[in-house]
C-alpha positions in Angstrom: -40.3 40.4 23.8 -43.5 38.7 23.1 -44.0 35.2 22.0 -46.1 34.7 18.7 -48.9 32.1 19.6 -48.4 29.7 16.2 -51.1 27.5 15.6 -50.3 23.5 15.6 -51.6 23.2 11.8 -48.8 26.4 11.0 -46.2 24.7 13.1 -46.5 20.8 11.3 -47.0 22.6 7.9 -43.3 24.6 8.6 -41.9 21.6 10.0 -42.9 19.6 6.6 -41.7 21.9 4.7 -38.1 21.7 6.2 -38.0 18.0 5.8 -39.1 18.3 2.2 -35.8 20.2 1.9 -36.8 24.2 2.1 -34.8 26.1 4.2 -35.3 27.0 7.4 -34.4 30.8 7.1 -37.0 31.0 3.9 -39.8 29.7 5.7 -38.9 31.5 9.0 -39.3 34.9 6.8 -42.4 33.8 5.1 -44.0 32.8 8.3 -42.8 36.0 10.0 -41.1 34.0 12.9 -37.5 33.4 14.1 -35.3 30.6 12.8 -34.2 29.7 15.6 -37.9 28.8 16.8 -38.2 26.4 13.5 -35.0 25.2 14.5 -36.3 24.5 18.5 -39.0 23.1 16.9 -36.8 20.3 14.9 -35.2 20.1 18.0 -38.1 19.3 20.3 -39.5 16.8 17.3 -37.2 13.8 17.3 -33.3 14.7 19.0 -31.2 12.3 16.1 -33.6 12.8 13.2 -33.7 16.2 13.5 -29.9 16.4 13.1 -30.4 14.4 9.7 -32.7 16.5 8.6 -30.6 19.5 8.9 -27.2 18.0 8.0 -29.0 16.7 5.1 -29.7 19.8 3.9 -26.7 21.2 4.3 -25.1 18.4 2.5 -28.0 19.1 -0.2 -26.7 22.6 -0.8 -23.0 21.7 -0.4 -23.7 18.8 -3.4 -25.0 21.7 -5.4 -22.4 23.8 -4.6 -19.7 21.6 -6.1 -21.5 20.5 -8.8 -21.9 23.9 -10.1 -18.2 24.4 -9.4 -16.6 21.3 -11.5 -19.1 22.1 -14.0 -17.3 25.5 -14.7 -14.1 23.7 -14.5 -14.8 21.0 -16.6 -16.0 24.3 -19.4 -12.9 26.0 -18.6 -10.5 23.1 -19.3 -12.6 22.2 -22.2 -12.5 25.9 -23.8 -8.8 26.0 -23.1 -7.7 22.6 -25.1 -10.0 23.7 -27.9 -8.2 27.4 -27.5 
């Protein structure tokens, strides 16, 4: 396997872009790169911030996730005293 040469301006706008809340296996496709060099790269930045970074956009999507989900319920169990 050969490794893709990225260039430093690539690399800082990617890593940006993660922090700004994009996911990491959106940009890796756009790019045309691996994840898991994007996530070396968090990595490699700052050890504990880049664990923030990604938990916190985990946590972003997880938020969304449930919000979505007790906004159905709360339709449902409105629908169902009207009903």
């Amino acid at each position: 396997m050969s490794q893709k040469i990225i260039p430093r301006e690539i690399k800082a706008e990617i890593l940006s872009k993660v922090k700004q809340g994009h996911r990491v296996k959106d940009l890796a496709d756009q790019y045309g790169i691996s994840d898991r060099t994007v996530y070396g790269w968090l990595q490699k930045e700052s050890g504990a911030e880049t664990i923030s970074v990604l938990k916190y956009n985990k946590l972003k999507r997880e938020n969304e996730e449930l919000k979505r989900i007790i906004g159905k319920l709360t339709l449902e169990m409105s629908l169902g005293k009207k009903g």
